[in-house]
C-alpha positions as CSV (number, residue, x, y, z in Angstrom):
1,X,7.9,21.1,-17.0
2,X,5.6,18.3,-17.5
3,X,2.0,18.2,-17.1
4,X,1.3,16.8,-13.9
5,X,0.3,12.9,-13.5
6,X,-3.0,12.3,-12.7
7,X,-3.2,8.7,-10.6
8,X,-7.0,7.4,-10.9
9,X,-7.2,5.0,-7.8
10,X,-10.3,3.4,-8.1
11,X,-11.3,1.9,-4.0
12,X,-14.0,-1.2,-4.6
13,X,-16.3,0.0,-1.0
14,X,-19.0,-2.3,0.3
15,X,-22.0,-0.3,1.9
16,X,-20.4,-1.8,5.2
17,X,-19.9,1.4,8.1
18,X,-18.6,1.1,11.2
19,X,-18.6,4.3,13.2
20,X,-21.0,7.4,13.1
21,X,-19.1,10.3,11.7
22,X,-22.1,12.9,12.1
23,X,-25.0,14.3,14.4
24,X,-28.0,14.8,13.0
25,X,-27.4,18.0,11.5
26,X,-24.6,16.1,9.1
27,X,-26.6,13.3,8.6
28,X,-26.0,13.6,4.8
29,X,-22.1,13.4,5.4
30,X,-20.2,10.8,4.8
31,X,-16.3,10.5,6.6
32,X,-13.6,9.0,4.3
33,X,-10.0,8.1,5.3
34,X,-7.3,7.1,2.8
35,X,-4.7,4.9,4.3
36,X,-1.3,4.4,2.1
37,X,0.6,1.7,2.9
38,X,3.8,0.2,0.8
39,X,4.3,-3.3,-1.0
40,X,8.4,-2.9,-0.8
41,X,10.7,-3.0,-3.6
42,X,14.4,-3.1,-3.9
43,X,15.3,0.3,-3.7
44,X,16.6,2.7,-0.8
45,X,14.5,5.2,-1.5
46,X,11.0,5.6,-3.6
47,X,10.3,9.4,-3.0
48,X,7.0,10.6,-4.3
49,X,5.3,14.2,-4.0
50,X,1.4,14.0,-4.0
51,X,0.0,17.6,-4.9
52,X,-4.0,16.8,-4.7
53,X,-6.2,14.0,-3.9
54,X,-9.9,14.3,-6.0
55,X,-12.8,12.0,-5.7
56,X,-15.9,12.4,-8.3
57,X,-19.5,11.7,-7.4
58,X,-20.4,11.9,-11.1
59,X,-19.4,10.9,-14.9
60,X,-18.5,14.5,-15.1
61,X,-14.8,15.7,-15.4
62,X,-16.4,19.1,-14.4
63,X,-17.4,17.1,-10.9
64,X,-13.8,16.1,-9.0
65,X,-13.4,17.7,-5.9
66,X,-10.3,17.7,-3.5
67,X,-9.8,16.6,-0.2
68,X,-7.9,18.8,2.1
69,X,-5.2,17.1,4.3
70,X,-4.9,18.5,7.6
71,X,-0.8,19.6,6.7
72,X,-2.0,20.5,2.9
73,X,-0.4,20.1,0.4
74,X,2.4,18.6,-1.1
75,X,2.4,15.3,0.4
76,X,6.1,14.1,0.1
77,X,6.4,10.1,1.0
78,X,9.3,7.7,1.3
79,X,7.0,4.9,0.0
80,X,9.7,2.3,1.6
81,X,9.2,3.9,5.3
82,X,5.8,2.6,5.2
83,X,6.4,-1.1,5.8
84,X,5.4,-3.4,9.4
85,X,2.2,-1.2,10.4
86,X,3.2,2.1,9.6
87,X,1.0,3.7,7.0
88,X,0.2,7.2,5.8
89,X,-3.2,8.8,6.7
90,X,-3.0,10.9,3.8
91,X,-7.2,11.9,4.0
92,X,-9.7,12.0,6.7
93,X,-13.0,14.2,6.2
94,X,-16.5,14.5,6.0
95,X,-17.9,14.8,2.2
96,X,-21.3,14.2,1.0
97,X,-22.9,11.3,0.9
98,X,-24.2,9.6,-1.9
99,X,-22.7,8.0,-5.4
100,X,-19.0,8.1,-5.2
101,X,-17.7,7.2,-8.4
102,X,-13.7,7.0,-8.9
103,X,-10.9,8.7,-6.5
104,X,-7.4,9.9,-7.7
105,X,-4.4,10.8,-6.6
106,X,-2.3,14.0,-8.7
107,X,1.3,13.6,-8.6
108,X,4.5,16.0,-9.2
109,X,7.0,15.8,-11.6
110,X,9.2,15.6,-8.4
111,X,9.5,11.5,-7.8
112,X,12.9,10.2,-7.4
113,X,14.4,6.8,-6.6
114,X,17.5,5.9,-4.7
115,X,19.1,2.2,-5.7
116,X,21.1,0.5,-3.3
117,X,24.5,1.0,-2.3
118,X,24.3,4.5,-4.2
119,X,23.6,8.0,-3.1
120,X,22.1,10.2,-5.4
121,X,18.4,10.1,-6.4
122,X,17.1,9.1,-9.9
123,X,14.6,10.7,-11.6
124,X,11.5,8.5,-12.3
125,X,9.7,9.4,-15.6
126,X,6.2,8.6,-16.4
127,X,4.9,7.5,-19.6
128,X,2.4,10.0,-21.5
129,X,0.2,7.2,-21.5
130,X,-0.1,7.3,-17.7
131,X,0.0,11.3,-17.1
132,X,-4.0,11.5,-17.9
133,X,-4.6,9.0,-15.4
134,X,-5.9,5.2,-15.1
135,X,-10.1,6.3,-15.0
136,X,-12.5,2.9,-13.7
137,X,-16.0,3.2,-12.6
138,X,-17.2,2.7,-9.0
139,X,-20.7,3.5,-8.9
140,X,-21.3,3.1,-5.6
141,X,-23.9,4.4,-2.7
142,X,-22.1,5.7,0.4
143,X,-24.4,5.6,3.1
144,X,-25.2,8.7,5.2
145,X,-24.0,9.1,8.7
146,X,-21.0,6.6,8.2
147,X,-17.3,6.2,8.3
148,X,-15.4,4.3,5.3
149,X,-11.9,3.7,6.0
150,X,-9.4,2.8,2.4
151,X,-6.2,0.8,2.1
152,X,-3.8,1.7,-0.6
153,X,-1.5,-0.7,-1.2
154,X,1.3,1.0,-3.4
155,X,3.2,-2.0,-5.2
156,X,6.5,-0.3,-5.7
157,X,8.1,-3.5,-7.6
158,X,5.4,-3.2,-9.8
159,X,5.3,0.6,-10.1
160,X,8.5,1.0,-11.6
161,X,10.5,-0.1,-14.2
162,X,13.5,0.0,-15.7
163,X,13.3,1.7,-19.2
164,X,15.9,-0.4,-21.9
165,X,19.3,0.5,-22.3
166,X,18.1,4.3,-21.8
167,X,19.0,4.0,-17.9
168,X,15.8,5.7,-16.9
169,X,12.8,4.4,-14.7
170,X,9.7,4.7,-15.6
171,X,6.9,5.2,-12.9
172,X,3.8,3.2,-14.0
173,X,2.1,3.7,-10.2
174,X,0.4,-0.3,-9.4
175,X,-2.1,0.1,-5.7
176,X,-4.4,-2.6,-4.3
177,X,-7.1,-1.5,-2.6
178,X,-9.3,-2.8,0.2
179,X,-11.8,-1.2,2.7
180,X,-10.2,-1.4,6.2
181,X,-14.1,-2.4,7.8
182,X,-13.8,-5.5,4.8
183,X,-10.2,-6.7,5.4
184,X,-8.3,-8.3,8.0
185,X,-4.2,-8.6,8.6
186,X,-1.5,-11.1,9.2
187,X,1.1,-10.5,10.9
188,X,4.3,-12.2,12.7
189,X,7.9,-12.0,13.6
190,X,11.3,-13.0,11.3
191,X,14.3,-14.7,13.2
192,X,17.9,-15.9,12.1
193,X,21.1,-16.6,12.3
194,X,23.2,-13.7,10.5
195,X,25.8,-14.7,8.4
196,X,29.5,-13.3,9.1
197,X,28.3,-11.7,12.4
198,X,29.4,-12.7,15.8
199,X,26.2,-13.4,17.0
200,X,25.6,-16.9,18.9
201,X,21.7,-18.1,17.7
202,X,18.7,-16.6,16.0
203,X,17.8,-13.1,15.9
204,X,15.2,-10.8,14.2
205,X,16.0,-9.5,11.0
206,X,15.2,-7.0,9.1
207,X,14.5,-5.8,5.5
208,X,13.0,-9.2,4.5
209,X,10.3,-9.6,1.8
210,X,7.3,-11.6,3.4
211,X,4.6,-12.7,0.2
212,X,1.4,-13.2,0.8
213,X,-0.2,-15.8,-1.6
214,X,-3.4,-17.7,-1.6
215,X,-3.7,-21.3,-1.5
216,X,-3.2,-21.9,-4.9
217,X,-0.6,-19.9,-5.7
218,X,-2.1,-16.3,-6.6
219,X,-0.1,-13.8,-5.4
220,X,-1.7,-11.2,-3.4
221,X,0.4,-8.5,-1.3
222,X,4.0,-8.4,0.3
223,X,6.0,-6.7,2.8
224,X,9.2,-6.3,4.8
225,X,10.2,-6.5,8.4
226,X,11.4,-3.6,10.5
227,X,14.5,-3.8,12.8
228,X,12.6,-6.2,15.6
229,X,11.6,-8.6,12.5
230,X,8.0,-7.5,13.2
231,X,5.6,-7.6,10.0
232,X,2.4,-7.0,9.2
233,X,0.5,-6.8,6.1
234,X,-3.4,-5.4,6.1
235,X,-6.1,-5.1,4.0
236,X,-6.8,-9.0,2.9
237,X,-9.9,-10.2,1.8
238,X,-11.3,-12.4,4.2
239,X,-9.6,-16.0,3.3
240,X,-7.2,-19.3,3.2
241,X,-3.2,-17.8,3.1
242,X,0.2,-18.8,2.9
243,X,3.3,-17.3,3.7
244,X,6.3,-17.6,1.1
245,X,10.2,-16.1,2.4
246,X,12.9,-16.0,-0.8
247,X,15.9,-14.6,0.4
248,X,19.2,-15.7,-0.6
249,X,21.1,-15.8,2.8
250,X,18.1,-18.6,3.7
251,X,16.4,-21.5,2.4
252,X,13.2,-20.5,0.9
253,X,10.4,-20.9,3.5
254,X,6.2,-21.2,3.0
255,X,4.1,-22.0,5.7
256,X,2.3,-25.6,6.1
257,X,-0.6,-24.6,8.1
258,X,-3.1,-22.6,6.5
259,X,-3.6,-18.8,7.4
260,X,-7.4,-18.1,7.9
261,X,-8.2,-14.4,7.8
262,X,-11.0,-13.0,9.4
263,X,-12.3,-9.8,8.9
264,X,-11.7,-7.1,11.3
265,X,-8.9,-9.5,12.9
266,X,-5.4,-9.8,12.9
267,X,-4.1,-13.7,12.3
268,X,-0.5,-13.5,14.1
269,X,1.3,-16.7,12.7
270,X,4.4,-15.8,15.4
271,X,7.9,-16.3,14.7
272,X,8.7,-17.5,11.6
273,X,12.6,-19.0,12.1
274,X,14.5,-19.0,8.4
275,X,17.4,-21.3,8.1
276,X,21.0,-20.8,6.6
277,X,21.8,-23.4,3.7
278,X,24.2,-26.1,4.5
279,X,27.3,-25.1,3.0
């Protein structure tokens, strides 16, 4: 069995709260919520089986602690369910408040993949490079009698990848992370026509990749539509955003008028109508 992979998620927090989390008697408590959300890939199925979540409020690797999750653990996640809103509250508790220095996730050896248009899962290695965990510094004050609120942003595209002409796929786990009370959303609606159905018009479609880039280009997040075309992608810096659609049943669309995100706000840009090519 292989040593399990430790997953340092390191969460950049502002001293921003927005809620009390305490009376006075916990008025040296601090609540913290983990949010897990998914940046889609093209796979069926990303499968993966968290078995602890630490944080450390030192340089110690005597100090990590663990969160307790209300169902325990393991957590086992279908990474791709977590697409148009639906995320994973995977921690909400009261710890001490005070210097909180790096959070992590520990994984199981138990992640699997399933590809398109097959049925069984694949196992997904991960490098020994990765299994003692990827360690930054926070070093920052979390301030008594407040409630901090984390989105994960687990980049599957990025997270895994295909090893040579070995077969296997190698998990190398990519997250973003934003504080909900510092970030803001966009959201919208995807319509089209559907080719080779019998259907008169546009309609909402799902599984399409919406990107989320700045205004010059830098990509920043991604993620698909559910059944009703609905999308929504949180935890943006506030900012100036386009929208970029590649699919290959449409013409490639990006939006024209600037996306201003607000913090605390969700920018709807509506529906979003892609076009079949000419043939």
């Amino acid at each position: 069995m292989k040593k399990n992979v430790l997953l340092t998620v390191v969460v950049i927090i502002m001293s921003l709260g927005f809620q009390s989390c305490s009376d006075d008697k916990d008025s040296n408590a601090t609540k913290v919520q983990l949010k897990l959300i998914d940046a889609p890939g093209d796979y069926k199925e990303v499968n993966i089986e968290i078995i602890d979540i630490q944080y450390n409020s030192s340089d110690s690797e005597d100090s990590w602690r663990s969160f307790t999750p209300v169902d325990g653990y393991p957590i086992n996640i279908d990474l791709t369910e977590l697409i148009a809103g639906n995320s994973l509250l995977l921690t909400d508790e009261i710890i001490p408040s005070g210097m909180l220095k790096q959070i992590r996730l520990v994984l199981s050896d138990n992640n699997t993949i399933v590809i398109e248009g097959e049925i069984d899962p694949i196992h997904l290695d991960t490098p020994s490079a990765q299994q003692s965990g990827l360690k930054l510094k926070l070093d920052t004050e979390l301030e008594p009698g407040f409630s901090y609120t984390f989105i994960l942003d687990w980049d599957v595209q990025r997270s895994i990848v295909k090893a040579g002409n070995s077969g296997k796929y190698l998990l190398k786990p990519v997250i973003r992370v934003n504080t909900e009370v510092n970030s803001g959303s966009i959201s919208g609606k995807v319509i089209g026509e559907i080719q080779g159905d019998n259907i008169d018009g546009a309609v909402p479609i799902k599984d399409i990749t919406v990107s989320i880039y700045t205004t010059d280009d830098t990509y920043i997040a991604e993620s698909l539509t559910n059944e009703n075309g609905d999308f929504i992608i949180q935890g943006l810096g506030a900012g100036n955003y386009k929208i970029k659609i590649e699919n290959y049943s449409y013409i490639n669309y990006e939006s024209v008028e600037v996306i201003t995100v607000i913090v605390g706000n969700i920018s709807n840009v509506g529906t979003i109508e892609l076009l079949v090519p000419v043939s």
